[in-house]
BAGU-157673 format. One record per atom (N, C-alpha, C): x negated, y negated, z negated; atom name; residue in three letters; residue number from 0. Coordinates in pm, 1 decimal. Example, Ala and Ser with C-alpha at 12.3 -4.5 7.8 and 13.67 -1.06 7.14 Angstrom:
2
REC         c1         c2         c3   atom   rest    nr
REC    -1319.0      569.0     -780.0      N    ALA     0
REC    -1230.0      450.0     -780.0     CA    ALA     0
REC    -1320.0      330.0     -780.0      C    ALA     0
REC    -1285.0      225.0     -708.0      N    SER     1
REC    -1367.0      106.0     -714.0     CA    SER     1
REC    -1290.0       -3.0     -787.0      C    SER     1
REM end
This chain:
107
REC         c1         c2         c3   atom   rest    nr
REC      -85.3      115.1        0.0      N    UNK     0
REC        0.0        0.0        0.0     CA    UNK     0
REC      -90.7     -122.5        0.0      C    UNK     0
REC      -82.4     -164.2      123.5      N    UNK     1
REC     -136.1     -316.2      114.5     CA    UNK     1
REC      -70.7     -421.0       52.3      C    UNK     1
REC     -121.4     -514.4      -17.3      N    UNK     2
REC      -38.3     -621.6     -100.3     CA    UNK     2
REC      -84.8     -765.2     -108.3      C    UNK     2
REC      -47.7     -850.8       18.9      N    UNK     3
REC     -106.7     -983.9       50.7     CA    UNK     3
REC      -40.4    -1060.9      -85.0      C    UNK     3
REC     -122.9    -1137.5     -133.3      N    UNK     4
REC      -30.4    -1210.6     -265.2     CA    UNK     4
REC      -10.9    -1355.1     -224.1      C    UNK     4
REC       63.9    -1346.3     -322.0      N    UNK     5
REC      127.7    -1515.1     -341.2     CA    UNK     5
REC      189.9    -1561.3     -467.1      C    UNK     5
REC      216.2    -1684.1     -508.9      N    UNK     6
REC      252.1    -1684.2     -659.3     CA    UNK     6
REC      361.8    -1595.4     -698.0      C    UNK     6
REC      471.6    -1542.1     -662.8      N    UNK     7
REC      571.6    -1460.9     -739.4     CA    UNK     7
REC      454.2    -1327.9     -727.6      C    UNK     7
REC      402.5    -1233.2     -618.7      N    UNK     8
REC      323.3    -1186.5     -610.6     CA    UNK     8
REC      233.8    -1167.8     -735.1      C    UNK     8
REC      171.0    -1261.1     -773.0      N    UNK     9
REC       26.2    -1290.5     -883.6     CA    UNK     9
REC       83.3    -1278.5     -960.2      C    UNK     9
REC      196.1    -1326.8    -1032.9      N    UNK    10
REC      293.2    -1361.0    -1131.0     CA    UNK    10
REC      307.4    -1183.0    -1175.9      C    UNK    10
REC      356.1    -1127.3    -1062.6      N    UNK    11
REC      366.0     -932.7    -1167.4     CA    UNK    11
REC      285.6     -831.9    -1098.7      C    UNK    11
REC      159.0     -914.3    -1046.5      N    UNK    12
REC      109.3     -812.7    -1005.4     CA    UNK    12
REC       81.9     -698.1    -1120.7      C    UNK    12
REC      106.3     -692.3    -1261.3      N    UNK    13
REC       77.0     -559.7    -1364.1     CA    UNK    13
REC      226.7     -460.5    -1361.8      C    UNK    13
REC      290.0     -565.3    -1316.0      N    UNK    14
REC      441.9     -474.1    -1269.5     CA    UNK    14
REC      433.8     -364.9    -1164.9      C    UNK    14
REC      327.9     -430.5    -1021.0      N    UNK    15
REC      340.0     -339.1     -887.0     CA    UNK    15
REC      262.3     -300.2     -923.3      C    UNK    15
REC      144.4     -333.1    -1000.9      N    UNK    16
REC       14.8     -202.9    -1019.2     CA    UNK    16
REC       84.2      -46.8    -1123.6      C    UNK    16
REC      156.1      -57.0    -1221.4      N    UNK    17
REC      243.0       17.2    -1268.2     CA    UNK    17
REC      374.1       97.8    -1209.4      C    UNK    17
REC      384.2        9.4    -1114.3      N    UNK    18
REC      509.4       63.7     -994.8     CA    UNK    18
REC      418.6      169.8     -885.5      C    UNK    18
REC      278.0       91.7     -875.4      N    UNK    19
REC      247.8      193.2     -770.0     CA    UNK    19
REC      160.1      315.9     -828.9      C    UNK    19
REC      135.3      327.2     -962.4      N    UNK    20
REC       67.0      420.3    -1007.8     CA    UNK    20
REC      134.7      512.4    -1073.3      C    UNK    20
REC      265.0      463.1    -1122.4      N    UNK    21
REC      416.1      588.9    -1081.5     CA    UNK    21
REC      468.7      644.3    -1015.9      C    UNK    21
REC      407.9      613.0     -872.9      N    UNK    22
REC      448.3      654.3     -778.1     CA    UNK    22
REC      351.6      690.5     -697.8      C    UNK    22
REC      266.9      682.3     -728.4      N    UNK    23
REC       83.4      722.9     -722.5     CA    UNK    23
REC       54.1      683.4     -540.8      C    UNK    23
REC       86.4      571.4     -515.6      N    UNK    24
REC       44.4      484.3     -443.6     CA    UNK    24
REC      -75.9      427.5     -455.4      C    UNK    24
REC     -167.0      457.7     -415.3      N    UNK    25
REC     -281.3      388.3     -402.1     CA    UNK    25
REC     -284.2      218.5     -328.9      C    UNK    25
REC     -332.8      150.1     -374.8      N    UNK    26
REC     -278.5      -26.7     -388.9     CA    UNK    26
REC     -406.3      -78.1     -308.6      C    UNK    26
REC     -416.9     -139.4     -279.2      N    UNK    27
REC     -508.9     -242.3     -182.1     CA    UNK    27
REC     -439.1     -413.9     -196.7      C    UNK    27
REC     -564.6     -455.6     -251.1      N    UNK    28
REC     -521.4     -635.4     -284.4     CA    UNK    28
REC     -598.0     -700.4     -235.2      C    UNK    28
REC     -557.5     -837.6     -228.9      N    UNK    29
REC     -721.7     -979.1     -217.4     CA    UNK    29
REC     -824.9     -966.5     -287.5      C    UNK    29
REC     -734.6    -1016.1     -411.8      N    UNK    30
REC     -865.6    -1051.8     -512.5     CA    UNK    30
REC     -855.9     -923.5     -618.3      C    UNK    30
REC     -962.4     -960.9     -712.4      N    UNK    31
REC     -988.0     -889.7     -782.4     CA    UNK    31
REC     -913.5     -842.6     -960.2      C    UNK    31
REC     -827.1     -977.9     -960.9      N    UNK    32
REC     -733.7     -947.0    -1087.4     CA    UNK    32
REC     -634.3     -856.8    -1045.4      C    UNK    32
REC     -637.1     -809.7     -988.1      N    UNK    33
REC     -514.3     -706.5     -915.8     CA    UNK    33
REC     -591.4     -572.6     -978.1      C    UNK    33
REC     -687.0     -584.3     -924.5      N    UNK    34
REC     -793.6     -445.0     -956.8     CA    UNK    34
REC     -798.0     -425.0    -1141.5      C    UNK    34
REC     -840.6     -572.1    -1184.2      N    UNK    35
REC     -875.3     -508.0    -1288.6     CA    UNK    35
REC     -725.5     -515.0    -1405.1      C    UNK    35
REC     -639.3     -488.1    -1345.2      N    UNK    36
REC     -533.0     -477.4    -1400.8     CA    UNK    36
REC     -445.2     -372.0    -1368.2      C    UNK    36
REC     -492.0     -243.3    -1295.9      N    UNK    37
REC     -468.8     -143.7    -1254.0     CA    UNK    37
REC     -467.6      -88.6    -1102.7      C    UNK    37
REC     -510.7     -223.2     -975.4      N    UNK    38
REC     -508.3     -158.7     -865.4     CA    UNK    38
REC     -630.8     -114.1     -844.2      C    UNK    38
REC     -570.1      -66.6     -707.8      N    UNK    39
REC     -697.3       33.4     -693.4     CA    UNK    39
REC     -817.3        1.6     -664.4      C    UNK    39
REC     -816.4      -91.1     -568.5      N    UNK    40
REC     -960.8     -215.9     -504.6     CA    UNK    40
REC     -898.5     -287.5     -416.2      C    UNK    40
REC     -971.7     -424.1     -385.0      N    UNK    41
REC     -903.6     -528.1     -334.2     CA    UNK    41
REC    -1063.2     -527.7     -285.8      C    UNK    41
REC    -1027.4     -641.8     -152.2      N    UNK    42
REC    -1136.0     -697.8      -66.6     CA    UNK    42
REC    -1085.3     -833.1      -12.4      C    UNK    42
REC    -1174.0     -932.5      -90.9      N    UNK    43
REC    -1114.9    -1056.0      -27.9     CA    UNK    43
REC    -1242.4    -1145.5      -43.5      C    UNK    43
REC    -1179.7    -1310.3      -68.6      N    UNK    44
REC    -1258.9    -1394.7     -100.8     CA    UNK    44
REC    -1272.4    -1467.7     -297.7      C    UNK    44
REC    -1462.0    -1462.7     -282.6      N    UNK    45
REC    -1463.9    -1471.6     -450.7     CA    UNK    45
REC    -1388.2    -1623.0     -414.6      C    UNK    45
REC    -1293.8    -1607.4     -550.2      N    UNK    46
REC    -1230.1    -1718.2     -592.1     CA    UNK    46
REC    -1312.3    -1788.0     -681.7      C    UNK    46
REC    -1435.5    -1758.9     -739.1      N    UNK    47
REC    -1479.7    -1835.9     -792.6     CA    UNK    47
REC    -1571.6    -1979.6     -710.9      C    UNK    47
REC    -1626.4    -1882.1     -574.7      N    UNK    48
REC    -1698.7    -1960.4     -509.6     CA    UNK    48
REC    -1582.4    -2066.6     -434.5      C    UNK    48
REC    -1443.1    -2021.4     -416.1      N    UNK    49
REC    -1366.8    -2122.3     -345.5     CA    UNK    49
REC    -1331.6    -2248.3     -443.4      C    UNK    49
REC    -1342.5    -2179.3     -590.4      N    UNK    50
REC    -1330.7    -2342.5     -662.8     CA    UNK    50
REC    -1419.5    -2351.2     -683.4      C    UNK    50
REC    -1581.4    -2367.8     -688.6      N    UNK    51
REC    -1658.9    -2441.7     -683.8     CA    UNK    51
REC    -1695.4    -2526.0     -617.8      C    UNK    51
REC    -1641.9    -2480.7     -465.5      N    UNK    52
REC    -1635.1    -2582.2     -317.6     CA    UNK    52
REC    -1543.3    -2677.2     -315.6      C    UNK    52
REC    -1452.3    -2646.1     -403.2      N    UNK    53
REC    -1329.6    -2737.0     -411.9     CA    UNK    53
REC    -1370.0    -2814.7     -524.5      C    UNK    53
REC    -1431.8    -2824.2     -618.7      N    UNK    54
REC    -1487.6    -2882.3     -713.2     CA    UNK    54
REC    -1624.4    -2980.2     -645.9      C    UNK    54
REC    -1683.2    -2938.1     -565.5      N    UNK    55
REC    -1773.5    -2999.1     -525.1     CA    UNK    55
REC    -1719.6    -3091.6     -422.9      C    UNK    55
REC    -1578.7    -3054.0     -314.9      N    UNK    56
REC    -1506.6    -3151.7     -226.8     CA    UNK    56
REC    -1458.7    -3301.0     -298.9      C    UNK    56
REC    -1372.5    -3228.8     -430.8      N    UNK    57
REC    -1328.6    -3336.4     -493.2     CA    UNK    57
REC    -1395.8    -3447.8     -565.6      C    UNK    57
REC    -1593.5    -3360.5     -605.2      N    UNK    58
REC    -1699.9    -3508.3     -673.2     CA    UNK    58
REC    -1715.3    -3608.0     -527.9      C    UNK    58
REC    -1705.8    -3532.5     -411.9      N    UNK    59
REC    -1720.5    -3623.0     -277.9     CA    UNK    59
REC    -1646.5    -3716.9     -250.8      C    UNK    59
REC    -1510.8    -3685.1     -313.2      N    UNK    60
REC    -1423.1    -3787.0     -260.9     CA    UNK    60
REC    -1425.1    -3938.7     -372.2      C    UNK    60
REC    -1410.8    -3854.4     -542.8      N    UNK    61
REC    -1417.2    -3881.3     -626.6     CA    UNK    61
REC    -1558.2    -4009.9     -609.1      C    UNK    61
REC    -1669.1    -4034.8     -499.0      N    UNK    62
REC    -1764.0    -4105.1     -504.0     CA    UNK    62
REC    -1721.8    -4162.9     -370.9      C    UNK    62
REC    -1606.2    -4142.4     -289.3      N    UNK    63
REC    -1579.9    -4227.0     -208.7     CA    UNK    63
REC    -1604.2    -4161.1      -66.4      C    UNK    63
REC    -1636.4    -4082.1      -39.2      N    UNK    64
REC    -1612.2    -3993.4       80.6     CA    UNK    64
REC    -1470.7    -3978.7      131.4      C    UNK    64
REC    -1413.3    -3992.9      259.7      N    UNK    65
REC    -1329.2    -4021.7      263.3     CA    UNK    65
REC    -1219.4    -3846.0      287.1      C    UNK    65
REC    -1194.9    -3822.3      279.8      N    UNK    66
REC    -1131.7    -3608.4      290.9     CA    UNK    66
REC    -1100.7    -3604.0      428.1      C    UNK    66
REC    -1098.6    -3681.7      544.5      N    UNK    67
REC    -1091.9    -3668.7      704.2     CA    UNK    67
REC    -1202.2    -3654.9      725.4      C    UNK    67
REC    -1344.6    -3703.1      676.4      N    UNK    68
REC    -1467.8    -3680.0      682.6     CA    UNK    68
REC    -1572.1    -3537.0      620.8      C    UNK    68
REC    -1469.8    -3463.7      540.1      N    UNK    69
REC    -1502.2    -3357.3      507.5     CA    UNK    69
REC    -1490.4    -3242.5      588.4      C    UNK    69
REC    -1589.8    -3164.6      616.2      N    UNK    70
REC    -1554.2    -3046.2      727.4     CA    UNK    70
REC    -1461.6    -2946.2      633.7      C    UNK    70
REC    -1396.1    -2850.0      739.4      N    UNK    71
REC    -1277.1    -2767.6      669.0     CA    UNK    71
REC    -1379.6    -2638.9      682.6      C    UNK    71
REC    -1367.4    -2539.2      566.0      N    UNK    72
REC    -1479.8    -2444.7      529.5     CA    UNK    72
REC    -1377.4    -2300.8      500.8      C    UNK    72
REC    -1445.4    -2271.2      579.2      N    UNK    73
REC    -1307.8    -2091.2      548.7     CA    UNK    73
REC    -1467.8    -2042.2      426.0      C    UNK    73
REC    -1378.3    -1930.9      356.4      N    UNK    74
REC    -1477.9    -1875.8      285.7     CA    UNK    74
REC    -1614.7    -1774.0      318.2      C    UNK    74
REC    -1718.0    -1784.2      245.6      N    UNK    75
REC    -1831.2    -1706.5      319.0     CA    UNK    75
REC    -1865.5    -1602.6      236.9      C    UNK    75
REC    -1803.4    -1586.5       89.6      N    UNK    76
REC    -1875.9    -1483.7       37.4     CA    UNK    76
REC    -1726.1    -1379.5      -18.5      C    UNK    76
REC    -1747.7    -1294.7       54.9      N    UNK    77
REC    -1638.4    -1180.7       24.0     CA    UNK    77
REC    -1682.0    -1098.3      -87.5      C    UNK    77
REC    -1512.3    -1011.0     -161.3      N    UNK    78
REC    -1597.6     -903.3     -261.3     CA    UNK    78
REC    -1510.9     -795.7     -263.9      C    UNK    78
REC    -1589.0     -660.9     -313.4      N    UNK    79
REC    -1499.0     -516.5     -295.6     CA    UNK    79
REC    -1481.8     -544.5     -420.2      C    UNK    79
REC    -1382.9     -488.5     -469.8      N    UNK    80
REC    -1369.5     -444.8     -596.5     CA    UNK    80
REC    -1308.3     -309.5     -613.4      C    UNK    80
REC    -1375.7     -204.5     -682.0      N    UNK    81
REC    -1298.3      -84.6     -659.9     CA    UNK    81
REC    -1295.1      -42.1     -839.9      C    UNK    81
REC    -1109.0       16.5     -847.2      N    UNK    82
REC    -1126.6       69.4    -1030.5     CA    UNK    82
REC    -1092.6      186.7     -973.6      C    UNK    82
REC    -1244.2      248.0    -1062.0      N    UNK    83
REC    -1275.5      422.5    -1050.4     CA    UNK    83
REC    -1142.6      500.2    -1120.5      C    UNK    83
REC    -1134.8      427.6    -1248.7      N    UNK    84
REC    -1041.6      487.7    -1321.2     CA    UNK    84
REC     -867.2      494.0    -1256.1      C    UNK    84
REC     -849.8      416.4    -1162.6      N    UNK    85
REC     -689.1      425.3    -1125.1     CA    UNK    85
REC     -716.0      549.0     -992.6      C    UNK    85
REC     -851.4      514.6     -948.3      N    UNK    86
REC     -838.5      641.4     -819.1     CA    UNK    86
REC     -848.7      792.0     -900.8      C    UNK    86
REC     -906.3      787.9     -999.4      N    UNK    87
REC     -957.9      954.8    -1063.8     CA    UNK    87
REC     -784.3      980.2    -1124.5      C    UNK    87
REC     -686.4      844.6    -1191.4      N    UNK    88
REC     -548.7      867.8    -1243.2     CA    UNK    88
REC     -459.1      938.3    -1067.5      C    UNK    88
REC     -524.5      879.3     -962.3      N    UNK    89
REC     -428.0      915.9     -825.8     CA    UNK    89
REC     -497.1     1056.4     -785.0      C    UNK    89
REC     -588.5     1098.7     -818.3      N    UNK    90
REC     -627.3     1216.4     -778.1     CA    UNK    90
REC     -728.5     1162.5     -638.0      C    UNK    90
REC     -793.2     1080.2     -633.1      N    UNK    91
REC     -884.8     1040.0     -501.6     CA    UNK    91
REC     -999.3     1013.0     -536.3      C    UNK    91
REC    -1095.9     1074.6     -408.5      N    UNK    92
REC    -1192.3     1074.4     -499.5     CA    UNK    92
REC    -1298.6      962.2     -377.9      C    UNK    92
REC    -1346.2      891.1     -447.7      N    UNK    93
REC    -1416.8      773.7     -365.0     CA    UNK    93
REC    -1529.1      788.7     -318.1      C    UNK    93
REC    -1553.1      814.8     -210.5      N    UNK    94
REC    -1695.6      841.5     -145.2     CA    UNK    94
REC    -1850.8      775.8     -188.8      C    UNK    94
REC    -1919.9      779.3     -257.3      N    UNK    95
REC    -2003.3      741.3     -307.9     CA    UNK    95
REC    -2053.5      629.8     -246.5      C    UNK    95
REC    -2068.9      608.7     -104.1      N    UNK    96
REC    -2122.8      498.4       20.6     CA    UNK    96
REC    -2005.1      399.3       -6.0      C    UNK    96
REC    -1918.1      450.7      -38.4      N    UNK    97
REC    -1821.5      336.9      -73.5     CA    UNK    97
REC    -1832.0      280.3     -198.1      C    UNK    97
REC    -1826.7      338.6     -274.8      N    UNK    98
REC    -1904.5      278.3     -408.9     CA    UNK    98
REC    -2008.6      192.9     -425.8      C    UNK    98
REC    -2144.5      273.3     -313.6      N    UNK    99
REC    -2261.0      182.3     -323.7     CA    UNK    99
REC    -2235.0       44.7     -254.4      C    UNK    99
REC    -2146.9       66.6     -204.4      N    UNK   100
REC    -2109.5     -104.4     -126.4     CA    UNK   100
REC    -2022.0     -198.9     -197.4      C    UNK   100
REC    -1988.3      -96.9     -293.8      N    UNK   101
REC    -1867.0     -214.4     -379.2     CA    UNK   101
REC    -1994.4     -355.2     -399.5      C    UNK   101
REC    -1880.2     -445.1     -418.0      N    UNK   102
REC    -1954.6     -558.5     -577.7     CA    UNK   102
REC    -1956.0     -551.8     -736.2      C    UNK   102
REC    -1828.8     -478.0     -721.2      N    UNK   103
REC    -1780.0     -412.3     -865.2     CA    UNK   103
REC    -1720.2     -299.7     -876.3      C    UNK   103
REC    -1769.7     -204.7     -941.0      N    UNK   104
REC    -1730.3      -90.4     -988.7     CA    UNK   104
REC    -1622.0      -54.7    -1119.3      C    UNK   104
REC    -1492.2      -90.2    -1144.7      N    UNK   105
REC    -1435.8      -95.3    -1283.5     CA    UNK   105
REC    -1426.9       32.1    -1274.4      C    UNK   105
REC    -1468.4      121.2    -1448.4      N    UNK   106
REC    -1439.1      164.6    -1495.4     CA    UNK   106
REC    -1354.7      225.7    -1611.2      C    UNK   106
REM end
């Protein structure tokens, strides 16, 4: 089950991670609070690095840069996140090469 989020989305994602591990759906998300709240692994963009860019857009403007003058920046640093423990609860077993490529391994 793929699961693009959005705020009602984010809001229960511990609801669908519990919905899909009753039903032993293996879950696929963006980010990574999905994962560590029972899905299975997500692959997206670190949200940390997108508010730091956004933190760093807003000291630009904040000093008078004008935000039409700012280039528009898609994200550059992606992350796996895989929880061992919800795939070993689904009965799947994760290929080790997949593992070694995670960013994070929850256990």
């Amino acid at each position: 089950m793929l699961i693009l989020e959005d705020p009602l989305i984010y809001t229960m994602r511990g609801k669908i991670t519990g919905l899909a591990a009753q039903s032993r759906l293996p879950s696929m998300w963006v980010y990574r609070d999905s994962v560590e709240v029972g899905g299975l692994m997500s692959y997206g963009p670190d949200r940390r690095q997108i508010y730091r860019r956004a933190a760093e857009f807003v000291d630009k403007i904040l000093k008078g840069t004008k935000p039409a003058e700012l280039p528009v920046e898609q994200p550059t640093k992606f992350e796996l996140v895989i929880n061992i423990k919800t795939a070993n609860a689904l009965g799947l077993m994760v290929p080790p090469t997949l593992l070694a490529l995670a960013d994070e391994v929850i256990e």
